[in-house]
C-alpha positions as a Markdown table, in Angstrom:
| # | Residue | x | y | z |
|---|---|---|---|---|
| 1 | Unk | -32.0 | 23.1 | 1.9 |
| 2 | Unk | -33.1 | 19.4 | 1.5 |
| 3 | Unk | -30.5 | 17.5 | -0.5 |
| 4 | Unk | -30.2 | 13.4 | -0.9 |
| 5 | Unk | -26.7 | 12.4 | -0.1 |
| 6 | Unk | -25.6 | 8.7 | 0.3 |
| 7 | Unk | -23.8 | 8.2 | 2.9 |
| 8 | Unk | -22.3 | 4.9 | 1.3 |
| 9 | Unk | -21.1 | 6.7 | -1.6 |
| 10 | Unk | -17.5 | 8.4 | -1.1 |
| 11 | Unk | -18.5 | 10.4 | -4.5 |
| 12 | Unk | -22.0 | 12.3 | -2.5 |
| 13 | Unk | -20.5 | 13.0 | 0.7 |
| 14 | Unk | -17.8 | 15.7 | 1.8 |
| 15 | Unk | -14.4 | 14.7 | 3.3 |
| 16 | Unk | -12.6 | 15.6 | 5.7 |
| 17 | Unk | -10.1 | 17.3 | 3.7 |
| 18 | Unk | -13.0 | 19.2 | 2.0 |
| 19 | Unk | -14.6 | 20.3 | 5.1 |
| 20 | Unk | -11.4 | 21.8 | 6.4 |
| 21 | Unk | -11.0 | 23.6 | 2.7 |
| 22 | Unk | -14.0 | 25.4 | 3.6 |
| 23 | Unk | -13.6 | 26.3 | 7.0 |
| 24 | Unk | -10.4 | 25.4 | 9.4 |
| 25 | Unk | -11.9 | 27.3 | 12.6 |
| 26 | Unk | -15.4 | 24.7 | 12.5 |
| 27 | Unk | -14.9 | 21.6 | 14.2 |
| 28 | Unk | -15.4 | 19.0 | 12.0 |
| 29 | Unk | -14.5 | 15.9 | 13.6 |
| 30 | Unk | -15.6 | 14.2 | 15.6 |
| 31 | Unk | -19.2 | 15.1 | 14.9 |
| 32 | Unk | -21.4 | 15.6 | 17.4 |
| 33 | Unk | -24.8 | 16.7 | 17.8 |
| 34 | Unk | -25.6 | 19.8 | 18.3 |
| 35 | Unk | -22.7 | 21.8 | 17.1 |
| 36 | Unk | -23.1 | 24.9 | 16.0 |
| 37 | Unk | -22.0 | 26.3 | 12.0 |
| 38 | Unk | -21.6 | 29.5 | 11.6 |
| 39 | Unk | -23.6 | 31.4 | 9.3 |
| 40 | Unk | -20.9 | 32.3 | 6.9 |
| 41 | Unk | -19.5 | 28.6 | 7.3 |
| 42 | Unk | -22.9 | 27.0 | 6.5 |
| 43 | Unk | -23.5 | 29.4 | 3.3 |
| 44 | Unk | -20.3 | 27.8 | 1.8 |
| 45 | Unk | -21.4 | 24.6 | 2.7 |
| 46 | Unk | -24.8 | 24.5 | 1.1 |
| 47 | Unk | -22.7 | 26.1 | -1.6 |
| 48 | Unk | -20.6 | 22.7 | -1.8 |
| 49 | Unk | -23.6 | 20.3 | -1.5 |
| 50 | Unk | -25.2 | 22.1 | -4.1 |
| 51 | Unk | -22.5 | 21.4 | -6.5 |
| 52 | Unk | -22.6 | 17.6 | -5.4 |
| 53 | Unk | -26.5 | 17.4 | -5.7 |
| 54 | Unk | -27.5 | 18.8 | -9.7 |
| 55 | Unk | -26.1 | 15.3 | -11.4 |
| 56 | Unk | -26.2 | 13.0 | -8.3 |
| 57 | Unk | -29.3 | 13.2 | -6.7 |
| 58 | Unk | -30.8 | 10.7 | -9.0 |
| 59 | Unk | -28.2 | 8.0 | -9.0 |
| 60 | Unk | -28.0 | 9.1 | -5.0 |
| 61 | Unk | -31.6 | 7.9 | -4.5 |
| 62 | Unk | -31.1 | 5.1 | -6.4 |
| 63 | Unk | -28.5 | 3.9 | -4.6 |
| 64 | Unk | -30.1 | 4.7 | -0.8 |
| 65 | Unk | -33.1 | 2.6 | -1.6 |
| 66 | Unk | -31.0 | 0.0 | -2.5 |
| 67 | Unk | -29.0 | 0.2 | 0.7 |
| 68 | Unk | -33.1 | 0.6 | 2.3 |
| 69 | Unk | -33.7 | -2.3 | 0.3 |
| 70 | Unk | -31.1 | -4.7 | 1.6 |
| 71 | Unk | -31.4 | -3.5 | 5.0 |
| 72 | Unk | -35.1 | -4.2 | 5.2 |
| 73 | Unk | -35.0 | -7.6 | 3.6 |
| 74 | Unk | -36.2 | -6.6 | 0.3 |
| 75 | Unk | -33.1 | -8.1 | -1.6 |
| 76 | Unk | -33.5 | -8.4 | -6.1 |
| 77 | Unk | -30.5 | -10.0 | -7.3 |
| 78 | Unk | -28.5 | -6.9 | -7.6 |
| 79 | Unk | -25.2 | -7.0 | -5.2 |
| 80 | Unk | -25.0 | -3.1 | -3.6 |
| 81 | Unk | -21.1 | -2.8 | -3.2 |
| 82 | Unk | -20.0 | -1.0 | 0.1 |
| 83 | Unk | -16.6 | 0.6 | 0.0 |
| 84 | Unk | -14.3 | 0.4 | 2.6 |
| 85 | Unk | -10.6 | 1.8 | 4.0 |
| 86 | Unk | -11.9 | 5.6 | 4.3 |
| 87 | Unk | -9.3 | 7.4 | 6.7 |
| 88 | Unk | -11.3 | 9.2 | 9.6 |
| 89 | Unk | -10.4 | 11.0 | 12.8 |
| 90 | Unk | -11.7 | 9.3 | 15.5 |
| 91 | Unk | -11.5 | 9.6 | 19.5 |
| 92 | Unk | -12.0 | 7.1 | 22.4 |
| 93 | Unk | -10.8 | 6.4 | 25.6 |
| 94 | Unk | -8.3 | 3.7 | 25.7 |
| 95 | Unk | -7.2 | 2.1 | 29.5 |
| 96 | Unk | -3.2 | 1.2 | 29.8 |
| 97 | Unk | -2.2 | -2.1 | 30.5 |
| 98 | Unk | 0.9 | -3.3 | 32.1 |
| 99 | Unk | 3.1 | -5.9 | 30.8 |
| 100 | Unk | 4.3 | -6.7 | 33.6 |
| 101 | Unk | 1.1 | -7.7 | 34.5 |
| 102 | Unk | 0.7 | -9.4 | 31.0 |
| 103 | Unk | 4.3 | -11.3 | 31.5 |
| 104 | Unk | 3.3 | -12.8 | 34.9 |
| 105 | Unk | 0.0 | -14.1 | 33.8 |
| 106 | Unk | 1.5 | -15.6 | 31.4 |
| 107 | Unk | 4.4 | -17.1 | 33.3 |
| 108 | Unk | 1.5 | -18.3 | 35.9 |
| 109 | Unk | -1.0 | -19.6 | 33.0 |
| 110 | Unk | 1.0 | -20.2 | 30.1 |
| 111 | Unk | 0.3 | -19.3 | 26.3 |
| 112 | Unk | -2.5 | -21.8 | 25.7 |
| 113 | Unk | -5.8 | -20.6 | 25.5 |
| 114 | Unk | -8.2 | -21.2 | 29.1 |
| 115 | Unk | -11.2 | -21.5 | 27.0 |
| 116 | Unk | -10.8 | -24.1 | 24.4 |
| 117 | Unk | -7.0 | -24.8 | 24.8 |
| 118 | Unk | -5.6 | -23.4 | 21.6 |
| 119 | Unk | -1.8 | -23.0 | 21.6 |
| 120 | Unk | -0.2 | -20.6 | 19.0 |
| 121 | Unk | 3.1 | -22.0 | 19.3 |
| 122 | Unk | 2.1 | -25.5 | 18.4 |
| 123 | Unk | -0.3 | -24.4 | 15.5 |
| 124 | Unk | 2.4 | -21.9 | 13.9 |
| 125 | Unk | 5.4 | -23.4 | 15.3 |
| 126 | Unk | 7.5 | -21.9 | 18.3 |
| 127 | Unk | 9.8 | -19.8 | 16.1 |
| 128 | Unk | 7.0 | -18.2 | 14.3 |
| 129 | Unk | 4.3 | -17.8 | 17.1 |
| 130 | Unk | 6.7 | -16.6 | 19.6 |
| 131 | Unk | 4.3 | -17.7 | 22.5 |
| 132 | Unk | 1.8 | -15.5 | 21.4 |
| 133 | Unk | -1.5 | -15.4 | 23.5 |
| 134 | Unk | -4.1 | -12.4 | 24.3 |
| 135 | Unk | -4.2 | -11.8 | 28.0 |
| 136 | Unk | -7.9 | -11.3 | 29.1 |
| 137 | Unk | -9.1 | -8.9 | 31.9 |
| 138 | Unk | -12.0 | -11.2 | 34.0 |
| 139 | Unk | -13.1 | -8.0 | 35.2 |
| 140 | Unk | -13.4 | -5.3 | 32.5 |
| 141 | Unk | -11.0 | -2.2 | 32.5 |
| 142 | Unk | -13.6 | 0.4 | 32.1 |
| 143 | Unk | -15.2 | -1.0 | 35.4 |
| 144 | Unk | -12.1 | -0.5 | 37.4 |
| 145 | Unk | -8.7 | 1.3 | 38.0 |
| 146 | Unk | -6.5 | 0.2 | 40.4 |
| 147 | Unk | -4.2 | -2.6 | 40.9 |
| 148 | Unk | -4.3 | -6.3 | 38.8 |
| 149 | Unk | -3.9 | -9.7 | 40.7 |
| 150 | Unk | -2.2 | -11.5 | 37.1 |
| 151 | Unk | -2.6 | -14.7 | 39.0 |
| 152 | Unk | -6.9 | -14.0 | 39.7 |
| 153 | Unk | -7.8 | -11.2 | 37.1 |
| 154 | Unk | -6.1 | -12.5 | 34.2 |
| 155 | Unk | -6.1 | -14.9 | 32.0 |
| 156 | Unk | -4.7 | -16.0 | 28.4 |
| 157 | Unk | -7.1 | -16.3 | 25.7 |
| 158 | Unk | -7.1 | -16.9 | 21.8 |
| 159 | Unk | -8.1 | -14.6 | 20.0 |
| 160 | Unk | -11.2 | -16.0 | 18.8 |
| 161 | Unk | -12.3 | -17.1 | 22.8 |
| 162 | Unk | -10.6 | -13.6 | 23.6 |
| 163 | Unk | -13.6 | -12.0 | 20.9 |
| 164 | Unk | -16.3 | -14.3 | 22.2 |
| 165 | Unk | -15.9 | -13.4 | 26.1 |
| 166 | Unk | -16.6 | -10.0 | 25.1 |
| 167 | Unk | -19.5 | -10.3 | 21.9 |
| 168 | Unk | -22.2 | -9.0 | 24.6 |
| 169 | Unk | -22.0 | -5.5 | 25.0 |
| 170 | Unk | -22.9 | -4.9 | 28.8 |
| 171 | Unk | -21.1 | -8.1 | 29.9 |
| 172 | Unk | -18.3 | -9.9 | 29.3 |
| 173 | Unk | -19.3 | -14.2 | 29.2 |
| 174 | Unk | -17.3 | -15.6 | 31.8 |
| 175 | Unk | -14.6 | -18.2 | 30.7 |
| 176 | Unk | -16.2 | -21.2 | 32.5 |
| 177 | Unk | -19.4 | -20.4 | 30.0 |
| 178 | Unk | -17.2 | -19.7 | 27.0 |
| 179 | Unk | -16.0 | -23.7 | 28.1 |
| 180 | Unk | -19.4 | -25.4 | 28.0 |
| 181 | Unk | -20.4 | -22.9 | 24.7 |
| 182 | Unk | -17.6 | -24.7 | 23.3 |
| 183 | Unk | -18.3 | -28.6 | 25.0 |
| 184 | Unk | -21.9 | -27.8 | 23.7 |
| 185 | Unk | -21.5 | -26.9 | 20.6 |
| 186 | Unk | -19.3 | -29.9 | 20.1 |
| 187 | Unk | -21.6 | -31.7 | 20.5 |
């Protein structure tokens, strides 16, 4: 069965909710290629897309090359909204982090920022800020488990350095380059 559905366009697609509705023993989330529906499972679910496809399809396809046009630089004046703040199930690993380690970096480095300085506390004011600071891993968490040196493999970081020192996906810019991206830029 070939049906246009918009994935931008909460009204074409199935949720979750609606998914589980038709079947609770198919795993729905998180999708993954490959998996298998069961024969009974996928009748019901044609069933479903058939109902969302009769008076859609047009406004469907009008909408995708929109989204085809935008994406491939073929913008008119016409503003495609995207909608946002969809719940969805999702899985990940996450590593722990001790704040012990966190509370002696900081008593070691302080709450101001290694990078470009930035102090919460004197921005927001002490009582507000609380000596807020992100402390930064120098060597990533997902290449290591073990034990942390706070005073060598950590240091505090604004947010905004803390989002720069990792913008590169297979490395993470060390804090003596996030300093002279910031001296350069300066000017």
């Amino acid at each position: 069965m070939d049906i246009l559905l918009n994935p931008y366009d909460e009204g074409s697609i199935l949720s979750y909710e609606e998914l589980e509705a038709i079947s609770t023993s198919q795993r729905w989330s998180p999708p993954a290629s490959g998996e298998r529906i069961e024969e009974g499972v996928a009748t019901k679910l044609e069933a479903e897309w058939k109902l969302l496809a009769p008076d859609r399809s047009e406004t469907i396809a009008e909408d995708s090359l929109q989204v085809d046009d935008v994406t491939h630089g073929d913008i008119d004046e016409k503003v495609v909204p995207d909608t946002e703040g969809r719940k969805r199930l999702v899985r990940h690993v996450s590593y722990e982090r001790s704040q012990k380690n966190r509370r002696e970096a900081i008593k070691l480095h302080g709450t101001s920022c290694a990078a470009c300085g930035f102090d919460f506390d004197d921005t927001y004011g002490k009582d507000y800020a609380d000596s807020y600071i992100q402390i930064h891993h120098i060597k990533p968490l997902s290449e290591y488990e073990g034990e942390v040196d706070p005073e060598t493999d950590l240091v505090p970081l604004c947010a905004n350095c803390h989002g720069m020192a990792h913008k590169r996906r297979d490395t993470v810019t060390p804090i003596k380059e996030l300093r002279a991206l910031i001296e350069e830029a300066a000017g």
